[in-house]
C-alpha positions in Angstrom: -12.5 2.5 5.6 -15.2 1.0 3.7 -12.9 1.4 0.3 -9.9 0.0 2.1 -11.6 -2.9 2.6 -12.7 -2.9 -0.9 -9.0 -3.0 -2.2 -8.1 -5.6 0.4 -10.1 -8.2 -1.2 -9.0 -7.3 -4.8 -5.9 -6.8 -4.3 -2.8 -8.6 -2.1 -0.1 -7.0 -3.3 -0.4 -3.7 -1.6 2.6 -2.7 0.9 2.4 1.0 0.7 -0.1 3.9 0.4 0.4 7.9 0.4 -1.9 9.5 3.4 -2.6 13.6 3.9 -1.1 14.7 7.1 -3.9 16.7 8.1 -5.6 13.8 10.4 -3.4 13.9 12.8 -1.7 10.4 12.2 -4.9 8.7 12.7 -5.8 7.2 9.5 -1.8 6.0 9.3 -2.8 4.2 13.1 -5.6 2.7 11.4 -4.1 1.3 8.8 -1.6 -0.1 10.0 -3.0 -1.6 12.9 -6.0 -3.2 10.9 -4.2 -4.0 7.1 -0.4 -3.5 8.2 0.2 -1.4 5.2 3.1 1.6 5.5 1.1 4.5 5.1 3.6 8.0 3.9 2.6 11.1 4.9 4.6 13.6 3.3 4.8 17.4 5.5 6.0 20.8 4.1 8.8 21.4 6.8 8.1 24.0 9.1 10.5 27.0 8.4 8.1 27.0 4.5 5.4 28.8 4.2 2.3 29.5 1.6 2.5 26.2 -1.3 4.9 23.6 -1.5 4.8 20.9 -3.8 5.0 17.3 -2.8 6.8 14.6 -4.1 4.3 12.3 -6.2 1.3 14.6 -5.3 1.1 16.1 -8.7 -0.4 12.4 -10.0 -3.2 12.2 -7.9 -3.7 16.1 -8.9 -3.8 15.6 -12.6 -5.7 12.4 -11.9 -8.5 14.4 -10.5 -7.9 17.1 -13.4 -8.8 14.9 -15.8 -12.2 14.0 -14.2 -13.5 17.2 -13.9 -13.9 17.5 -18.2 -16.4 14.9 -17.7 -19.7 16.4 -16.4 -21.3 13.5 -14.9 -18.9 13.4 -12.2 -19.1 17.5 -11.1 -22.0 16.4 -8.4 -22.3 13.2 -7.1 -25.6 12.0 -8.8 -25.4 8.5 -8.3 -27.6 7.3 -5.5 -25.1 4.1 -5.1 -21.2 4.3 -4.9 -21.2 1.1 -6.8 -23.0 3.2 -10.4 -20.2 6.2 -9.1 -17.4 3.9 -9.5 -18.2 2.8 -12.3 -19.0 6.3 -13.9 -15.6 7.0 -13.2 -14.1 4.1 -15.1 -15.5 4.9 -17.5 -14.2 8.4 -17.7 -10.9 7.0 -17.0 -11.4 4.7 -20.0 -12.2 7.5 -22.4 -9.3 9.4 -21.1 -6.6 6.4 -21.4 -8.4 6.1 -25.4 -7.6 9.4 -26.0 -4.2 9.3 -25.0 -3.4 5.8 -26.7 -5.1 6.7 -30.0 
């Protein structure tokens, strides 16, 4: 909750976020109730089983794929989340250099 209150004050333009399902519709109560943000959850539907893919899940995967060449950011090291924030910027700036160059 801390980090939702983070992008609160940086940012007014929010109307939607994705959720996981696995909470039990809590965090979507929360939400909603404190920031009145639409929160998506998106289910496999019951008669699946083993893996499906989600719709728009495979950009927060390769998001987190990218981070894990950069070895800083295997453990959590940082003794604030302010210095790990900002160690992940960072790796998102190298990774946004190498693609533009």
């Amino acid at each position: 909750m801390e980090l939702l209150w983070q992008i609160e004050a940086k940012s007014h333009r929010i109307g939607r976020i994705q959720g996981d399902a696995s909470d039990g519709g809590r965090f979507k109560a929360i939400v909603e109730a404190f920031y009145g943000w639409k929160v998506e959850t998106i289910q496999k539907p019951p008669s699946k089983k083993g893996f499906v893919p989600q719709k728009g899940r495979w950009q927060i995967e390769r998001s987190f794929g990218w981070l894990h060449f950069f070895r800083r950011l295997a453990k959590d090291y940082e003794k604030t989340t302010a210095s790990a924030e900002a160690f992940i910027q960072i790796a998102f700036i190298n990774v946004m250099l190498a693609r533009i160059a």
